[in-house]
C-alpha positions as CSV (number, residue, x, y, z in Angstrom):
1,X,-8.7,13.1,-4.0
2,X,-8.0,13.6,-0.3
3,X,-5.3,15.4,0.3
4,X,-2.3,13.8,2.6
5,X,-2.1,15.8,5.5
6,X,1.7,14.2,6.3
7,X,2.4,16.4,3.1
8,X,0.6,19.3,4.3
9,X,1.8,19.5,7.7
10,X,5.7,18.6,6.7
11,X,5.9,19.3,3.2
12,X,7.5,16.0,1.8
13,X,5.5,12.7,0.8
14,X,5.0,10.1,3.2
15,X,5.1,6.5,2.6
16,X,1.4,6.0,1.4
17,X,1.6,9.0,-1.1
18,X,0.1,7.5,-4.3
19,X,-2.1,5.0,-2.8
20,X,-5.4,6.8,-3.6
21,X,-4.3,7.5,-7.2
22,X,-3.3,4.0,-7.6
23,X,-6.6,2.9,-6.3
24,X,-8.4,4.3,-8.6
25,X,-6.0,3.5,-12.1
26,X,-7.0,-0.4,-10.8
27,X,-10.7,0.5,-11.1
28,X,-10.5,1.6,-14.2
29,X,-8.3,-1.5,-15.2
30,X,-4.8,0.1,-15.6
31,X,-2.8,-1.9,-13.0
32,X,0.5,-1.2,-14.9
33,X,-0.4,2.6,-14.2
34,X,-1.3,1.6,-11.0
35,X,1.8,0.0,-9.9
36,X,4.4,2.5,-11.3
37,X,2.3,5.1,-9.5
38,X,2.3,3.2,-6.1
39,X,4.4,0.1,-6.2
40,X,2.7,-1.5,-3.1
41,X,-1.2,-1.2,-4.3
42,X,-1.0,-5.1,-4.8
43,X,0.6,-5.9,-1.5
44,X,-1.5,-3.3,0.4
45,X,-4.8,-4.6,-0.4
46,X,-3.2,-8.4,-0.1
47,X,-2.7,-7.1,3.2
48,X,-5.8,-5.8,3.9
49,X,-7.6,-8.8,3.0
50,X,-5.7,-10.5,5.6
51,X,-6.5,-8.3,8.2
52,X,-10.1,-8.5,7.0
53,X,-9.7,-12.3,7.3
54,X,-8.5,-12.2,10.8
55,X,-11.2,-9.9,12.4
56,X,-13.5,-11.8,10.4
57,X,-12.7,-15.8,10.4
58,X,-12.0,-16.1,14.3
59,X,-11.6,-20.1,14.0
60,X,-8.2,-20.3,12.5
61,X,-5.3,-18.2,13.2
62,X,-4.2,-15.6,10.8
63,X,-1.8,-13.3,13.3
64,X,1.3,-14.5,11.9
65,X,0.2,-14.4,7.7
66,X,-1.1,-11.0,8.8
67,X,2.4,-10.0,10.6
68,X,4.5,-11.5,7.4
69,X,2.3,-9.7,5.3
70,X,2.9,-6.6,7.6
71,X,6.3,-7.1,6.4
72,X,6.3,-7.5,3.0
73,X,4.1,-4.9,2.3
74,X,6.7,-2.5,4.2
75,X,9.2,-4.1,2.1
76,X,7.4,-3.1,-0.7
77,X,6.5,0.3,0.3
78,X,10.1,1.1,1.4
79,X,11.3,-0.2,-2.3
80,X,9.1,2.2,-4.1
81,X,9.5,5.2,-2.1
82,X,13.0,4.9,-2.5
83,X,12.6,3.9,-6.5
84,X,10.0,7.5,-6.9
85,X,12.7,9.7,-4.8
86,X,15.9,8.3,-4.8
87,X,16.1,6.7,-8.4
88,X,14.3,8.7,-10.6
């Protein structure tokens, strides 16, 4: 695993802490694992498949799905760093 260099440098996780390690629970098929480890793995990658489809399909518009995604996956991030730091 790549070490987070936020952690590193300040010493406290940052908002994408988990991501890698959720990443790979989904390859190997444990997306309950997955999501209590990073709570936004689902949203992020919905997210980058948007952003994929925008620099990709350049005959409709995706700016604004990509922008609400933007959003919910901050949402989502926000939720579960709280839930890992605040909650348990």
């Amino acid at each position: 695993m790549i070490p987070c260099l936020f952690k590193t440098l300040f010493g406290f996780e940052c908002l994408g802490c988990g991501f890698q390690r959720a990443l790979f629970l989904l390859f190997q098929g444990e997306f309950l694992a997955a999501f209590k480890m990073y709570p936004a793995v689902f949203t992020t990658l919905l997210f980058f498949a948007f952003v994929a489809l925008y620099f990709l399909d350049k005959s409709r518009n995706y700016k604004k799905l990509v922008w609400n995604m933007a959003l919910v996956n901050l949402v989502f991030m926000l939720g579960g760093y709280y839930y890992k730091h605040f909650y348990l």
